[in-house]
C-alpha positions in Angstrom: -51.0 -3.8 -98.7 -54.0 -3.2 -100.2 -56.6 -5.9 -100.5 -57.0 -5.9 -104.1 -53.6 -6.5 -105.3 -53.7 -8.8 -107.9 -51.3 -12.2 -106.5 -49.4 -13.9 -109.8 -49.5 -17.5 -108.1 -52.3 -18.7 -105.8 -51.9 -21.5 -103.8 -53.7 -24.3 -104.4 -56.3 -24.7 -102.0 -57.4 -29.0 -101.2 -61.2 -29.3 -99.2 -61.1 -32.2 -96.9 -63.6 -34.1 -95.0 -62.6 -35.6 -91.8 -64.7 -38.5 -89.9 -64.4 -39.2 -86.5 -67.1 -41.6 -84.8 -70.1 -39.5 -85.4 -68.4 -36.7 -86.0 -67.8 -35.0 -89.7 -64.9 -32.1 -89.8 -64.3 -29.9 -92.7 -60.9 -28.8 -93.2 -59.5 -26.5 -95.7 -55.7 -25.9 -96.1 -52.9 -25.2 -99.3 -51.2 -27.5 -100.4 -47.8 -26.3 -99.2 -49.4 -27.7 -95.2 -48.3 -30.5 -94.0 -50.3 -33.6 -92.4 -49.5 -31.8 -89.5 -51.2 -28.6 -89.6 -54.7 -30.6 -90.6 -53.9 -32.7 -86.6 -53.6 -28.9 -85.2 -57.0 -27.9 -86.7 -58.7 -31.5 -85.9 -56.6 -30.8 -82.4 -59.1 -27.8 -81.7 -61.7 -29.0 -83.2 -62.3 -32.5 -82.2 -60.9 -32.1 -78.5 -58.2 -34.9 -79.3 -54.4 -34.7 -78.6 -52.6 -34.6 -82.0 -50.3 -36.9 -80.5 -53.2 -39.8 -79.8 -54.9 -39.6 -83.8 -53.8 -41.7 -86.9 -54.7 -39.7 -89.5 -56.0 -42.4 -92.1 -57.5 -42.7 -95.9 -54.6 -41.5 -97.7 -53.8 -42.8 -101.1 -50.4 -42.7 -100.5 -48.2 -45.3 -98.1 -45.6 -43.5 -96.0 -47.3 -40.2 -94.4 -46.6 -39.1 -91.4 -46.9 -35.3 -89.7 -43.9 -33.7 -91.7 -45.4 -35.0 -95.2 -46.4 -31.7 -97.3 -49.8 -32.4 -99.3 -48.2 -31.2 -102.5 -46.1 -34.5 -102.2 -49.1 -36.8 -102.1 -50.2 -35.1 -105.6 -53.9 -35.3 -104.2 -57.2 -34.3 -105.5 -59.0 -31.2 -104.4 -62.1 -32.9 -102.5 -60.6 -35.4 -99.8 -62.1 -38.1 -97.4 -59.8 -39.0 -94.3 -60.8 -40.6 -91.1 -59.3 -40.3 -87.5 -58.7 -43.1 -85.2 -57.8 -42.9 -81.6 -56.5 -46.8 -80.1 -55.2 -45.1 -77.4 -58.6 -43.6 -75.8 -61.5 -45.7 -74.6 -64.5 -45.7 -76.5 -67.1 -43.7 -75.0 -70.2 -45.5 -73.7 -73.7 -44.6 -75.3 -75.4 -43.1 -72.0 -72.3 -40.9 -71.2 -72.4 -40.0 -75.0 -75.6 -39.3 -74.9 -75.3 -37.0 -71.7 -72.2 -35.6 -72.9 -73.9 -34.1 -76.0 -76.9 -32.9 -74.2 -74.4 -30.9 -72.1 -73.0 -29.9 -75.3 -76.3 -28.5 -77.0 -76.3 -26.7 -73.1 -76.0 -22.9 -72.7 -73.7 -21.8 -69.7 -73.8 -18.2 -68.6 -70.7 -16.8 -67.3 -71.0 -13.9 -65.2 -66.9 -12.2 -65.2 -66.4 -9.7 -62.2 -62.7 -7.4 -63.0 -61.4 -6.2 -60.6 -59.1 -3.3 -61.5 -61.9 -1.6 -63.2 -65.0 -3.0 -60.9 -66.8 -4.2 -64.3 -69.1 -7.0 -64.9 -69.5 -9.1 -67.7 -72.4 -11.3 -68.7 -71.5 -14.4 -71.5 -73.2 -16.8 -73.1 -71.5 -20.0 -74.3 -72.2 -23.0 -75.3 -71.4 -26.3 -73.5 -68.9 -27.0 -76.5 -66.8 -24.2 -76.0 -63.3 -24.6 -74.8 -61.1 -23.6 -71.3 -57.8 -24.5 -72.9 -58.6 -27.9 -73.7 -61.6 -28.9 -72.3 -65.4 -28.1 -73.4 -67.6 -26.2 -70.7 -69.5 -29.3 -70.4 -66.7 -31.4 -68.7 -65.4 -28.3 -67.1 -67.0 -28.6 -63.9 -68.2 -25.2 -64.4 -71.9 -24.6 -62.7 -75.0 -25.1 -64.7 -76.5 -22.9 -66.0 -75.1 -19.7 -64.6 -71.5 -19.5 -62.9 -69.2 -16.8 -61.5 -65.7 -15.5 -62.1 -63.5 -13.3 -60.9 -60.5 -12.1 -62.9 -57.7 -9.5 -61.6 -53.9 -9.1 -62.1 -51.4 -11.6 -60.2 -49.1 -9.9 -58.5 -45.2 -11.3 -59.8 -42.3 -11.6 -57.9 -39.8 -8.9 -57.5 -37.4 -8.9 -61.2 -35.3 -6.9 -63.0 -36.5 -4.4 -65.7 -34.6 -6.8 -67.8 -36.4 -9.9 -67.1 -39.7 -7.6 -66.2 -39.4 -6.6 -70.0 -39.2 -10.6 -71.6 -42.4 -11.7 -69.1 -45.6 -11.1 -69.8 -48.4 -9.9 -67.2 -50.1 -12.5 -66.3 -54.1 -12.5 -65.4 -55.6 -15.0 -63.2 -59.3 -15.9 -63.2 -61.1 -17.6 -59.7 -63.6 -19.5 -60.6 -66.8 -20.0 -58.0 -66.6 -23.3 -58.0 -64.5 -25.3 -55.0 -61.4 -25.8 -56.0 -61.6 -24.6 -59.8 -59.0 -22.0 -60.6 -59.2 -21.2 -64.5 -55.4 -19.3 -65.2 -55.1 -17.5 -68.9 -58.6 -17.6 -69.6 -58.7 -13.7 -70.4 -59.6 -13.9 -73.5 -63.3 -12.2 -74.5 -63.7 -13.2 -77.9 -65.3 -16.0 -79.2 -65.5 -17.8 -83.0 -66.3 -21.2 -83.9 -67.1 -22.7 -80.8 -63.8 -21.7 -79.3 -64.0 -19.4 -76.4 -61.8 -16.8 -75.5 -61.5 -16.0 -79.1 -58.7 -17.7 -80.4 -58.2 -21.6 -79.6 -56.9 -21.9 -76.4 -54.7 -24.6 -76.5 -52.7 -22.4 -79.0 -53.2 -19.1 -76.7 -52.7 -20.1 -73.2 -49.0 -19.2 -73.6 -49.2 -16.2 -75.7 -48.9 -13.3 -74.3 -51.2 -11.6 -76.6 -54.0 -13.8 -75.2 -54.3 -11.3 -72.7 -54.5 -8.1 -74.9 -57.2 -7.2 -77.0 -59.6 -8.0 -74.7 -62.3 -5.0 -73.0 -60.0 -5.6 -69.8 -57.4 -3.5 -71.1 -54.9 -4.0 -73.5 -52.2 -5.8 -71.7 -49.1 -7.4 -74.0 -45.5 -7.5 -72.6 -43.6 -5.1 -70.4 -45.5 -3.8 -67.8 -49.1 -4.4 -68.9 -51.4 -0.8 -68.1 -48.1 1.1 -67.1 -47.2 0.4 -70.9 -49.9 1.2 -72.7 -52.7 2.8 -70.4 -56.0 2.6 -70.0 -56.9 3.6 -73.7 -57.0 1.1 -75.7 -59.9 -0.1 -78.7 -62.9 -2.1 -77.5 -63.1 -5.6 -79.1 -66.3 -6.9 -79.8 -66.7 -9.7 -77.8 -67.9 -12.5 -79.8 -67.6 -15.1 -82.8 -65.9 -13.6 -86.1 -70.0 -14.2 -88.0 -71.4 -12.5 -84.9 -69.3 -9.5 -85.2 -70.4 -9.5 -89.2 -73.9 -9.3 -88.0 -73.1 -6.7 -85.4 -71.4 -4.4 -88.1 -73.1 -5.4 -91.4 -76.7 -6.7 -91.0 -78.7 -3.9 -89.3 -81.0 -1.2 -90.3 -78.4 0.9 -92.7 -78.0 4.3 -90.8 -76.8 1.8 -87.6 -74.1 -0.2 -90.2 -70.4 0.5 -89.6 -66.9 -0.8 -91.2 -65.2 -4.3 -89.3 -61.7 -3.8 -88.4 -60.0 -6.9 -87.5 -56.3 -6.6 -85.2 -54.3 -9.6 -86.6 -52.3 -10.2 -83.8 -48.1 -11.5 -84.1 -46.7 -12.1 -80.4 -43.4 -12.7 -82.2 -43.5 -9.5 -84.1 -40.7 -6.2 -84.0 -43.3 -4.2 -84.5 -46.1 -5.3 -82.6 -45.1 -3.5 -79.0 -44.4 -0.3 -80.8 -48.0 -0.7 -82.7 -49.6 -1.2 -79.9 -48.4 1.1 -77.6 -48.3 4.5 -79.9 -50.9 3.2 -82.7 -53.5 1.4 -81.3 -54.0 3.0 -78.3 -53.8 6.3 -79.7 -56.2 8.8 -78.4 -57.7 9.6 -81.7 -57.7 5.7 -83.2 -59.7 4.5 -80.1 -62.4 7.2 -80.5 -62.5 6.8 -84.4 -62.5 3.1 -84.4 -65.0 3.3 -81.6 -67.4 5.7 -83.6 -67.1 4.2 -86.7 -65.8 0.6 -86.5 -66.9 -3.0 -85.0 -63.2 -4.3 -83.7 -62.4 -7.9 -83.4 -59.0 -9.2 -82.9 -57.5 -13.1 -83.6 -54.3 -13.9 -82.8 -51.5 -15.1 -85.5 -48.7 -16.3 -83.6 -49.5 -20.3 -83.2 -49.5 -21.5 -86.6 -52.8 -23.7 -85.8 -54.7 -20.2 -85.2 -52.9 -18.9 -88.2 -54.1 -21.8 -90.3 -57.6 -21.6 -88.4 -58.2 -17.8 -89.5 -56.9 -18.4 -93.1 -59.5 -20.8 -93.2 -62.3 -18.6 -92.5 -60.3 -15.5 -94.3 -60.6 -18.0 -97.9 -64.4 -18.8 -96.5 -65.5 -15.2 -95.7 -63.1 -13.4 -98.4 -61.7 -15.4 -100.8 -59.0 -17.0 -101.5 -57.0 -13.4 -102.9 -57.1 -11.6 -99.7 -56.1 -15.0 -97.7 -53.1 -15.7 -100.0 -52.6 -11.4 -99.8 -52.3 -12.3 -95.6 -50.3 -15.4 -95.9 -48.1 -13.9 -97.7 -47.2 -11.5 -95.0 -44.1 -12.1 -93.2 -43.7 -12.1 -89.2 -42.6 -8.4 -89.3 -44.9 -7.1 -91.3 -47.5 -8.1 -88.5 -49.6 -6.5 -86.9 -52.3 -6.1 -89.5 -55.6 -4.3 -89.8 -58.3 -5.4 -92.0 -60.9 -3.1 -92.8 -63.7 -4.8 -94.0 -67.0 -3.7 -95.7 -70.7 -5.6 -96.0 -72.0 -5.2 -99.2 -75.2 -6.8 -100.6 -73.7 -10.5 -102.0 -70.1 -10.6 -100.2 -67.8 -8.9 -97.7 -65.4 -6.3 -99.2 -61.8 -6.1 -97.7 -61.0 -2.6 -98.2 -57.3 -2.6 -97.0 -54.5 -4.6 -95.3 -52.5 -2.2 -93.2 -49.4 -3.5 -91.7 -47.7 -3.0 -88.6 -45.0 -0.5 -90.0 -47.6 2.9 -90.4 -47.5 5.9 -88.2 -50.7 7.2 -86.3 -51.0 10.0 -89.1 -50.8 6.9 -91.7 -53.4 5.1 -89.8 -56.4 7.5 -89.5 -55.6 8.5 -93.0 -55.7 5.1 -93.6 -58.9 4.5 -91.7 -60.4 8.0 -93.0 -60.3 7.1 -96.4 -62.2 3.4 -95.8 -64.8 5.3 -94.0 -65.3 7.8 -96.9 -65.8 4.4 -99.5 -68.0 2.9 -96.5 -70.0 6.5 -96.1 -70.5 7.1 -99.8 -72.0 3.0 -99.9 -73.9 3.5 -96.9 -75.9 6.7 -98.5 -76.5 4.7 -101.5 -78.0 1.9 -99.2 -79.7 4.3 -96.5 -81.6 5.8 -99.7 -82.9 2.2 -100.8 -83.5 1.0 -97.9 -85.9 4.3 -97.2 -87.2 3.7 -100.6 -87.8 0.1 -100.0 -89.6 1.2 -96.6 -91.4 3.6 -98.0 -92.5 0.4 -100.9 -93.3 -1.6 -98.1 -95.2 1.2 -96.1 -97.6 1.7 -99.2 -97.9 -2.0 -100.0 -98.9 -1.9 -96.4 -101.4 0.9 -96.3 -102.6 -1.6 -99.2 -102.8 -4.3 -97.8 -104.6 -2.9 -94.6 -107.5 -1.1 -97.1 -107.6 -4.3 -98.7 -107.9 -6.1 -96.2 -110.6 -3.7 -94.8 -112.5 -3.8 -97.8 -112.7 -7.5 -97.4 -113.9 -7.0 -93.9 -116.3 -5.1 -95.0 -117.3 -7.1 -97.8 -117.8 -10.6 -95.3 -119.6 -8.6 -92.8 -121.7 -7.0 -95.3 -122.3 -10.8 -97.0 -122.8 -12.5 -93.4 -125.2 -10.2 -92.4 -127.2 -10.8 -96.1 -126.8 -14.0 -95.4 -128.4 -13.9 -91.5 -131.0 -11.9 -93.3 -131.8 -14.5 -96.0 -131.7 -16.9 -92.9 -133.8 -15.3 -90.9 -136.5 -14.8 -93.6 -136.3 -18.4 -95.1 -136.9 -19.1 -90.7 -140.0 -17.0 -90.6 -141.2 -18.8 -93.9 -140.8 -21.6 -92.8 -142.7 -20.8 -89.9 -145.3 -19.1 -91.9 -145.9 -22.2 -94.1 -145.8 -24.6 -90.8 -148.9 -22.3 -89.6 -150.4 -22.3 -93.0 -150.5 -26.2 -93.0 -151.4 -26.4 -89.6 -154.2 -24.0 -90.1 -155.4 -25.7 -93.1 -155.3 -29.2 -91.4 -157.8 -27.7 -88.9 -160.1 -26.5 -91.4 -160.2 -30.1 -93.2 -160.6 -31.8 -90.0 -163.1 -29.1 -88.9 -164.9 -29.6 -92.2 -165.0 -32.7 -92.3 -166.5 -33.1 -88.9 -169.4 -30.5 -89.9 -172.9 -32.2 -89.5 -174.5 -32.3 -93.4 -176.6 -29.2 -94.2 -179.9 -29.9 -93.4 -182.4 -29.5 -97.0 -184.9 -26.6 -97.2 -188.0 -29.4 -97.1 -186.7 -30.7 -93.8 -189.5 -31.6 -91.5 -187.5 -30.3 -88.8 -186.7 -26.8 -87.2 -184.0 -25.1 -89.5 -181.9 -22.1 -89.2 -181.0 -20.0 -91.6 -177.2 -17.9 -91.4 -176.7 -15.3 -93.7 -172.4 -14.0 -92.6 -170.6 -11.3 -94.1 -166.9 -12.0 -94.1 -164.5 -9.2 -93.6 -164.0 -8.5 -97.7 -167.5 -8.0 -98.1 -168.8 -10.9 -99.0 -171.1 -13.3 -97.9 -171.6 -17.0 -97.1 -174.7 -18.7 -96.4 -175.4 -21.9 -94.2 -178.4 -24.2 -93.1 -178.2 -25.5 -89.3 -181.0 -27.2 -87.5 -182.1 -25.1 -84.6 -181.2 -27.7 -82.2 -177.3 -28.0 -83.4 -174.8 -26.5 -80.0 -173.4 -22.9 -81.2 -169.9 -24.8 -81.6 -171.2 -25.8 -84.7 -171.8 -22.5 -86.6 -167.9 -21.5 -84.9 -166.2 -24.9 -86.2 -168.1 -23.9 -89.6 -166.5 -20.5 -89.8 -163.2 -22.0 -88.5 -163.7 -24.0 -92.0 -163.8 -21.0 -94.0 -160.3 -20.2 -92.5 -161.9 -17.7 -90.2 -161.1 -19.7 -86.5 -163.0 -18.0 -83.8 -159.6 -17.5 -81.4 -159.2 -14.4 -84.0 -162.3 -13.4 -85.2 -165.4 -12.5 -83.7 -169.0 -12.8 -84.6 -171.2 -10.2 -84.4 -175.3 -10.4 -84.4 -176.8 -7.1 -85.8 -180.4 -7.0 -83.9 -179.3 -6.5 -80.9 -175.6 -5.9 -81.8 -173.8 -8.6 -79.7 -171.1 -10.4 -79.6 -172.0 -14.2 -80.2 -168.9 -15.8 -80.0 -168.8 -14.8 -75.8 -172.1 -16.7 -75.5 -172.1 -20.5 -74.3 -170.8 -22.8 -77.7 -172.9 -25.6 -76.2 -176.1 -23.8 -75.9 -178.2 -24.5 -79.2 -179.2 -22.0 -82.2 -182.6 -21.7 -80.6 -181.5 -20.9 -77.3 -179.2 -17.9 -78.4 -181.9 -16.9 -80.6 -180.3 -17.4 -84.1 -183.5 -18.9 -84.8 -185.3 -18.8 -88.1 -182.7 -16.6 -89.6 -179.8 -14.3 -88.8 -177.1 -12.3 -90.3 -174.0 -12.3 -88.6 -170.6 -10.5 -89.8 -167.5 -11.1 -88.9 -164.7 -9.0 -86.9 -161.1 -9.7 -86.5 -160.2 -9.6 -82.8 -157.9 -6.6 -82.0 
């Protein structure tokens, strides 16, 4: 049936909310369900018997399980609440612990048997063993081990051998814990063993489409062999990310096994179409396989739900409109850029020629989309790989730029430092010549009745100064007088001419008329070296 077939009369589809305690549940269901199926749903969801809710908020008086919504002539958006008389109220520090074990991860480490595998899961605390989360389980925190093999069944006839199912039994680690029917490797929606398990542990397809083997009823793997499709293992949103969101040469089609216990066809299917040779190794190649099971009409309603939430409400009214022998089905699904293309329904009554063709001609829609995205998503790399090369010069450049910037500023720094210094010497120098001018002894005048000595020095430009002293004034004088000119004597030196000596290594506190500088003398000065 192909998926775009155009359906005359939908369904009307009615949203409802659902509160319980803290607790908010979104349900969505036709109108042709009855109060019933929405009790299966909150069944899985909330962890309650059906049997212990009232089901409250209706508009209506006199509903009860077998009422059909169309009857109650409601609106589309809904508000119901659940109560539960008949169970205790949980306390607040077991609710508390309970939903930290919740938020837990467990890590379950599967040992088969048969095949010697291993198998490493992650779940959360709030999936489910039939009807109980991991958290109450009993199971070890946070890694535990299981073991799962074949249990051997007592000695039938081919008869009754052919209306039993194979049973598989898991041993848990822990003492005493024996987890039966918990085969199941798929996971969606918090449920694990990918269907709900309240609605699976009877169903002998709960033991098929698992990596085990595909087991179903007769005689398990001396029915249908040890070829058989690998299902992914995981939710139905982590098998869209598998297929559809990574780079696009590594994309590939979702095939999803819709599963009918109850079925004609569904042994016949099984045995000579899906575990055909040349299926297993196309779907392998090519396909992301996941597999929910349709029999229970809770999981039905569960997986319509997420068909109308994933595909629409046209290809969930296209599969609920399939009748019980028209199961199995096949969904071959596509990720495009906005939404999630159902390419074709294809039901249990095909041949394995039908099939591939089938399956061929998806892949040759999927190949021709997946060029078209391989070549923009190289020429999107190839944008991004230039804005990068960009971005890197730029950013370079602006490397460049502050480094270049710092270092004019350390420059700047470092000369407005040796300024500063410069004028803090100038200053201090110049305070020394006041003070050492203004403690000079007056010149003495020409008519002075004393002894007088008359100093005639050249500075280092050329020119020349001129100074009185009285012979009997200390040499420190005429130095503290030079010093005044801005000429201190720790960097010049004074030099006599006749005899050429160097005054400023004589005694400062010997007079004029001792060192001989007596009448007259002309001295020059000399910068130290």
């Amino acid at each position: 049936v192909p998926s775009r077939q155009i359906v005359e009369r939908q369904p009307r589809m009615l949203d409802f909310r659902v509160e319980y305690r803290d607790r908010n549940v979104d349900v969505v269901l036709e109108d042709s369900s009855t109060v019933g199926d929405i009790k299966h749903i909150l069944e899985n969801e909330l962890q309650i018997p059906a049997s212990k809710m009232l089901l409250k908020g209706w508009k209506t008086g006199d509903v009860d399980d077998s009422t059909v919504l169309k009857s109650l002539h409601l609106p589309k958006n809904n508000s119901l609440y659940v109560l539960t008389p008949d169970l205790p109220p949980p306390s607040s520090s077991h609710s508390g612990a309970l939903q930290e074990s919740l938020n837990q991860n467990f890590m379950l480490i599967v040992t088969h048997r048969e095949v010697q595998r291993e198998y490493n899961l992650n779940f959360s605390g709030s999936s489910t063993i039939q009807e109980m989360t991991l958290a109450v389980s009993g199971l070890t925190f946070p890694c535990h081990r299981l073991t799962v093999g074949r249990r051997s069944s007592p000695v039938q006839t081919r008869e009754q051998s052919e209306e039993q199912c194979t049973d598989v039994h898991m041993v848990s680690d822990s003492d005493g814990d024996d987890f039966e029917d918990a085969t199941e490797f798929g996971v969606d929606d918090g449920e694990m063993f990918g269907v709900a398990s309240s609605a699976l542990r009877k169903s002998p397809m709960s033991k098929s489409y698992n990596e085990l083997g595909l087991y179903s009823r007769g005689e398990g793997r001396e029915v249908y062999g040890d070829c058989h499709p690998v299902y992914f293992i995981g939710s139905l949103e982590a098998a869209f990310q598998e297929a559809f969101y990574g780079k696009a040469r590594d994309r590939k089609l979702l095939a999803i096994y819709l599963h009918h216990d109850e079925s004609v066809l569904t042994n016949v299917f099984c045995s000579q179409m899906l575990c055909a040779e040349s299926i297993v190794s196309y779907l392998s190649q090519n396909f992301i396989t996941w597999a929910w099971d349709m029999t229970k009409e809770a999981n039905r309603a569960r997986f319509l739900t997420m068909c109308t939430r994933h595909f629409g409400s046209v290809v969930a009214q296209t599969i609920r409109t399939q009748k019980t022998d028209q199961f199995p089905l096949f969904l071959i699904i596509m990720g495009k850029r906005s939404s999630n293309e159902v390419l074709n329904v294809i039901q249990g009554n095909t041949t394995v020629d039908e099939l591939m063709m089938r399956l061929m001609a998806a892949m040759e829609i999927f190949s021709a989309q997946q060029q078209e995205d391989i070549k923009d998503e190289d020429e999107r790399e190839a944008r991004e790989n230039v804005k990068r090369e960009q971005d890197e010069a730029y950013r370079i450049s602006l490397e460049a730029d502050r480094a270049k910037r710092e270092a004019q500023e350390r420059e700047m720094a470092e000369q407005f430092r040796l300024e500063q210094i410069r004028k803090e010497q100038e200053e201090e120098r110049e305070a020394i010549r006041l003070s050492l001018e203004q403690s000079l002894p007056p010149e003495p005048k020409e008519e002075s009745t004393e002894s007088v000595s008359k100093l005639r020095i050249r500075m280092p430009s050329g020119e020349f100064f001129e100074r009185r002293f009285l012979a009997s004034s200390k040499l420190q004088v005429v130095f503290d007088f030079v010093a005044s000119k801005g000429y201190p004597w720790e960097e010049y030196k004074l030099l006599g001419t006749f005899p050429r000596r160097d005054v400023t290594q004589l005694d400062p506190n010997k007079s004029l008329l001792e060192v001989k500088l007596y009448p007259q003398e002309t001295l020059f000065l000399e910068a130290k070296e």
